[in-house]
N, C-alpha and C positions, 0 to 999 in steps of 0.2 A: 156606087155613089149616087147621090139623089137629094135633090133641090127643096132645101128649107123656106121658100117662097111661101106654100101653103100653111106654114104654121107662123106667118108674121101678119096676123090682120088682127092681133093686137097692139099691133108697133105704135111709140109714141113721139121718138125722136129719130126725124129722117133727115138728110139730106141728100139733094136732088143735083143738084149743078154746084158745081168750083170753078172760077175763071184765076188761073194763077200765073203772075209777070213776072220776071225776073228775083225767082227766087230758088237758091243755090243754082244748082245747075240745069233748071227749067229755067226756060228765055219767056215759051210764051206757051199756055195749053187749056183747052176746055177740056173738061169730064163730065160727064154725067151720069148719074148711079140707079142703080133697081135700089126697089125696099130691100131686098133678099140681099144673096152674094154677089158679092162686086172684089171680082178680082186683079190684081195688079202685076202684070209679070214682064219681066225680063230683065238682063244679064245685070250686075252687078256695076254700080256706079251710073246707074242712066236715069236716077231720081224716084223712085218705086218711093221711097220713105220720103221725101221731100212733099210729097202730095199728102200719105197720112199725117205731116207734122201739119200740114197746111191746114186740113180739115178739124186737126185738132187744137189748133191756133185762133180757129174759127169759132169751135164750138165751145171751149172752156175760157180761151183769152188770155192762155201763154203757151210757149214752147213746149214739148220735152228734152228737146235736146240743146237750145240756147238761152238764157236768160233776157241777153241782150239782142232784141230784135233786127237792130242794124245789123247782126251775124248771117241774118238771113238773105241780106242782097246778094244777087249775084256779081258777081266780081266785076270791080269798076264799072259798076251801074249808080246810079242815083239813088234809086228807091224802088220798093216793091211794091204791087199791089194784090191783092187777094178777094173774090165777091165770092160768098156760098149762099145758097138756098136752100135754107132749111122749114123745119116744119116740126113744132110739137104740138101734140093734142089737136092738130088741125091751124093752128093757129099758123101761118107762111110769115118768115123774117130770113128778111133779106138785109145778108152782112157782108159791110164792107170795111178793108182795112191798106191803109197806106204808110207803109212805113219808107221815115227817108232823115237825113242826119240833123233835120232842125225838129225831130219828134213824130208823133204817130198820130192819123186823122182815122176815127173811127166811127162809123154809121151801122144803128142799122132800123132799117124802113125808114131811109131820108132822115132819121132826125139824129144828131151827132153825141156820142158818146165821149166820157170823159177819158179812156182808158179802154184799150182790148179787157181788161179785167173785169166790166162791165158785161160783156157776153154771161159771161159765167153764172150757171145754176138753171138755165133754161133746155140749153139743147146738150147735154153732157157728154162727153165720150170718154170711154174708157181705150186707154193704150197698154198694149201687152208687145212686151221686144226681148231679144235676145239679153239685153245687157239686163231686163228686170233683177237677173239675179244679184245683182248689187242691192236687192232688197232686204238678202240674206246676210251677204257678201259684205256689204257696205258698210259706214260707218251708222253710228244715232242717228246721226242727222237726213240720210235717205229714209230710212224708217217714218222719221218725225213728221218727212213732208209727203210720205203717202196716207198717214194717219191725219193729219191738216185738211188735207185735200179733201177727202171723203168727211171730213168732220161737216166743214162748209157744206158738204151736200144736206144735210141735217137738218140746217137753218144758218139762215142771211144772219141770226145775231151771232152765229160762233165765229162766221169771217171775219166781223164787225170787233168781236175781243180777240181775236186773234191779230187782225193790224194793230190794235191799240196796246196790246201787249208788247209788238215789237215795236212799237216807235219808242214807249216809255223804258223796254229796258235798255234801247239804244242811246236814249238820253242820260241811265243812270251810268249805264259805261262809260259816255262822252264825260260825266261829272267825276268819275273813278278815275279815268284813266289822266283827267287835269289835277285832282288831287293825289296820286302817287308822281305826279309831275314835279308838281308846284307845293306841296303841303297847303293848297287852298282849291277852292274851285267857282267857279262863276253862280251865285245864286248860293254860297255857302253854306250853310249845315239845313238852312230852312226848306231851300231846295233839294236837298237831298232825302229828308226827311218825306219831304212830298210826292216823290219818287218813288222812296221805298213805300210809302202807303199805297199809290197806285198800283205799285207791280203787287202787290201781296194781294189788292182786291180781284186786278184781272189775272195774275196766276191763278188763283183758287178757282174764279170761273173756267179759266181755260181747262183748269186737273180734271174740275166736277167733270164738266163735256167729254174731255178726253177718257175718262175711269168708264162711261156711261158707254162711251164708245166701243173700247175697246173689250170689255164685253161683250156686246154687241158680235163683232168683228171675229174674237175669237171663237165662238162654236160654229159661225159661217166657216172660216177656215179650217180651223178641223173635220167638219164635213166632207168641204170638198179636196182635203189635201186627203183624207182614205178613200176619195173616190176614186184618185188620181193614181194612188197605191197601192192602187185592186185590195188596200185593206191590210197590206205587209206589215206599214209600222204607224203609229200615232203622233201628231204634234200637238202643243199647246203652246199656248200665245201668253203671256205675263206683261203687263205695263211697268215699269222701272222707274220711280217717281223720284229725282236727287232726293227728295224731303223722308225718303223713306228710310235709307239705310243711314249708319251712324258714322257718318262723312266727319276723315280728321281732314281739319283745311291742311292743315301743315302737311299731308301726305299728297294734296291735291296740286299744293303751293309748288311752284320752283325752289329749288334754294337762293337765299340772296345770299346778294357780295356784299364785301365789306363797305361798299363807295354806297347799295342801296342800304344799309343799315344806318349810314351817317344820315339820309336823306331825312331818316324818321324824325318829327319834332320830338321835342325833349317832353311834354306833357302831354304829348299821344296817346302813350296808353292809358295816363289816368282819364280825359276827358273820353275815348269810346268808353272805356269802361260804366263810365258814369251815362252814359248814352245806353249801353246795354243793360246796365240794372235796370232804368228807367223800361225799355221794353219788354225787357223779362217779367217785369213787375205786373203791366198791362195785358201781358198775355198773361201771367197764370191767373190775372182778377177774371179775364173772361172765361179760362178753362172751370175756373170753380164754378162759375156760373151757370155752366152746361151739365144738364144731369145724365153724364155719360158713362156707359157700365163698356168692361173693356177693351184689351191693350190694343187693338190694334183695327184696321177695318182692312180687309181682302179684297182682292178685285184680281179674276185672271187668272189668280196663284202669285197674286204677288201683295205681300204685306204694306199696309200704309198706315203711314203712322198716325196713331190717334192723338187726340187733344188732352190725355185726361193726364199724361206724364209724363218724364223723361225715364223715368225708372224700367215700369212696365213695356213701353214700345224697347229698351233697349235690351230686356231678358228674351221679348222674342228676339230680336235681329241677332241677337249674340248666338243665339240658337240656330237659327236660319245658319248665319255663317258658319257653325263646329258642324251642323250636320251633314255627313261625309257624303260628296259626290251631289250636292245638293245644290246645281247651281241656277235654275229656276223655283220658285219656293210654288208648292202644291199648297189649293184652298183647304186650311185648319176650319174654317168657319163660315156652314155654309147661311148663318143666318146673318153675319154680320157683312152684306152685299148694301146697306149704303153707307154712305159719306154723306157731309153737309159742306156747303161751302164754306161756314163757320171751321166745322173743324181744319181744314186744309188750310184756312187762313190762317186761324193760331199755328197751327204746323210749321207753316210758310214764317211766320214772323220769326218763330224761336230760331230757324234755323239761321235766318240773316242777318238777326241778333248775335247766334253763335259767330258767324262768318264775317263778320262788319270790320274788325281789325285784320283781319286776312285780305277781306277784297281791297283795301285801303290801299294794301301795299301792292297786289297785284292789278290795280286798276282797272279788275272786270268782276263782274255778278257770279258767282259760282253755283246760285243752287237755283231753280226755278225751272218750268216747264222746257224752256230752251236747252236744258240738259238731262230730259228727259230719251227715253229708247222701248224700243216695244218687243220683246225679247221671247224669239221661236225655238224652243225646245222638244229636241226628242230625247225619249231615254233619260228625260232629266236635264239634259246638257246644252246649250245655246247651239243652234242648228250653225250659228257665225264663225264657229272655229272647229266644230267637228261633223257639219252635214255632209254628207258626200256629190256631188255634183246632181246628181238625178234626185236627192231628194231634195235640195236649193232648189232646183226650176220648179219643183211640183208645189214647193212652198208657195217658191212666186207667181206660179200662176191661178195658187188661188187664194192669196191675197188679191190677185186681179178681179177674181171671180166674186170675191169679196166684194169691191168695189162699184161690180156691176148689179150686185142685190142691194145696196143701198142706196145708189143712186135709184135705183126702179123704183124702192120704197118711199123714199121721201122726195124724189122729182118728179121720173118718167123713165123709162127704158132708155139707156144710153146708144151713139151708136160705138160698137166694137169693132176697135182698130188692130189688126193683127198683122207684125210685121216680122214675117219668116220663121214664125216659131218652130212650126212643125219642125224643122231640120234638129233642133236640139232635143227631141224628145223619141222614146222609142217606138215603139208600135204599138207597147198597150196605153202607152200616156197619150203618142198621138190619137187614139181610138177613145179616149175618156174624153179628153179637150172638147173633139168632134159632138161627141154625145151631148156634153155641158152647152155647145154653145148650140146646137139645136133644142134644146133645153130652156135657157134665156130668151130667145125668139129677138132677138135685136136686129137693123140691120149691121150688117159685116160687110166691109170692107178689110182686103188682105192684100198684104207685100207677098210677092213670092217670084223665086229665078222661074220657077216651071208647074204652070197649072195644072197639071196634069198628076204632078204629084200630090195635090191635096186631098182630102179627103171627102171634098164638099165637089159637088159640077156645079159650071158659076152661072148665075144669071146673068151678068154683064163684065164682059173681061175687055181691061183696060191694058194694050200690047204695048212695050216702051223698047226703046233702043238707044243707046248710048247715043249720046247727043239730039236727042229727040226734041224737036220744037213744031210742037203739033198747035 
């Protein structure tokens, strides 16, 4: 074993001191860390994780383990408070945070911040934990928010259509779900119409960033997932866009009852109808407009539908679908790697156009980014329902690994938060991990029951004991 200190004098994002109060089951404790390894040990329940959530509370401006930050007080306490000393590119910021049940006060270098979410994109950290495997394991929606996360590291403007994405489609559900209510809705059809323009312009943006990303993302992981496999077997990464495949609503729909049948007004369907000519119309005057050769645009191994038809994008997808065992689709074309945001927005319309009498009655948005998934395959086959346990974690830990090559790219070196991995993984995985993270040169900080078992000797080890108020 032997100290990765010497290969960190390119480090870019440190932190130095944590003062942390009353949070979970720490009352009151100073730390303070080397650039290098900074280990964390002992028995189980005595806060080892409470401190890497803290730092990484700190250093991004949410949880991973609670959304709601008043989770974080210690029991029948008031409020918590949290100070870290960090440092990128030289630059020292000093952050502080007070969480207490009439909202959160946050600083940092004296001057006050709207939101802990204001930290975020200067001092990064990456968190790797046993439960990662809900990466694989998990529904769309964990996928979606580790694919988010790292998007934002990119650029300030994708955070920026990303909130504005989810406020507006939050608003077009709020207007859905009062018109399968009420057969009306507050701001009626003009409102609504306004809504769906906005969500089709920030979808498209959000797809573009996302297709560009996940790109991206996918040969990093494949990379490091046969590094991780000593090279046994292969995966690949596909992005799953709703707008892609040839979505029957009624297969997506609930069935209704006879009581939601009576609700429907009596000239419903000719008025959407006459709503959806009208958009059908407008989307194919723009489709003809684009001189697009075609059926389809790739990203990943996964087909996305073009602008130029409904005919053409649907002989592939029917294809895709008959071809036997084929449940990630492999890149047919490898020149047809871009998209425009044009196209994905006609895409985006037709589809909500299709879905407009469907959402009506079900009172929520069915197709758009928000229902999108990022889909790991081996052998062809979604790693989500037939990976076997050791190759889930190797997935997920280099999706993690992922995460740390692009934050380094377009930020700074994160610091790597690592809590008690090593136990889930075996000797040659734990011996690849080791490798990769002396590899990255970040500093580390690690959870762990027993120092001694790592595979790293630490430069600064942090000893805790169950009920410890240091």
């Amino acid at each position: 074993m032997v100290s990765v200190y010497s290969w960190l004098a390119g480090i870019h994002s440190l932190i130095s001191k944590l003062f942390i109060s009353k949070v979970r089951s720490l009352d009151s404790m100073d730390c303070n860390f080397d650039t290098g390894i900074n280990v964390i040990c002992g028995p189980n329940g005595c806060g080892k994780t409470t401190i890497l959530e803290s730092i990484h509370l700190l250093a991004q401006g949410f949880s991973f383990r609670s959304r709601d930050l008043r989770e974080l007080i210690t029991w029948k306490q008031n409020e918590l408070i949290l100070r870290g000393e960090f440092e990128d590119d030289g630059r020292s910021r000093m952050r502080a945070l007070r969480v207490h049940s009439r909202g959160n006060e946050v600083r940092e270098n004296g001057e006050s911040l709207k939101s802990p979410t204001s930290f975020f994109g200067t001092c990064p950290a990456v968190i790797m934990q046993p439960s990662d495997i809900e990466l694989l394991r998990g529904g769309p929606e964990v996928r979606r928010h580790w694919l988010d996360e790292i998007l934002c590291y990119r650029s300030s403007a994708n955070a920026l259509v990303l909130r504005r994405y989810k406020r507006v489609l939050q608003q077009r559900n709020k207007w859905l779900k009062e018109f399968k209510q009420n057969g009306s809705a507050v701001g009626g059809e003009d409102l609504y119409r306004v809504l769906t323009q906005q969500l089709i312009e920030l979808g498209a943006k959000l797809w573009a960033a996302r297709i560009s990303l996940s790109k991206e993302v996918s040969e990093i992981i494949t990379r490091y997932y046969r590094k991780l496999s000593g090279g046994v077997d292969e995966i690949t990464c596909a992005y799953k866009s709703s707008i892609l495949k040839t979505l029957d609503a009624l297969d997506a729909a609930e069935p209704m009852s006879d009581e939601m049948m009576d609700e429907i007004p009596a000239n419903a369907g000719t008025l959407m109808a006459a709503d959806r000519n009208v958009a059908e119309s407008e989307c194919c005057a723009k489709m003809a407009a684009e001189n697009c050769a075609g059926a389809a645009y790739v990203a990943n191994g996964t087909a996305v539908e073009n602008a130029v038809g409904n005919a053409a994008a649907n002989a592939i997808e029917n294809a895709v679908a008959n071809a036997p065992g084929a449940t990630c689709v492999e890149c047919a074309n490898d020149d047809a790697d871009v998209v425009s945001e044009e196209m994905l927005r006609n895409a985006f319309a037709r589809k909500l156009a299709d879905l407009e009498f469907v959402e009506r009655l079900q009172g929520m948005t069915m197709a758009g980014p928000h229902r999108d998934d990022l889909a790991l395959c081996a052998s062809g086959y979604e790693m989500r329902s037939v990976g076997s346990q050791g190759q889930c974690r190797s997935a997920a830990v280099a999706m993690r690994f992922a995460a740390v090559d692009v934050a380094s790219r377009y930020l700074t070196k994160p610091i790597l938060l690592l809590d008690d991995i090593f136990a889930e993984l075996d000797v040659n995985r734990r011996d690849a991990v080791a490798s990769l993270i002396r590899e990255k040169q970040c500093q580390v900080v690690i959870a762990t029951p027993q120092a001694e078992d790592l595979p790293f000797k630490a430069d600064v080890e942090i000893k805790l004991e169950v009920g410890s108020r240091k």
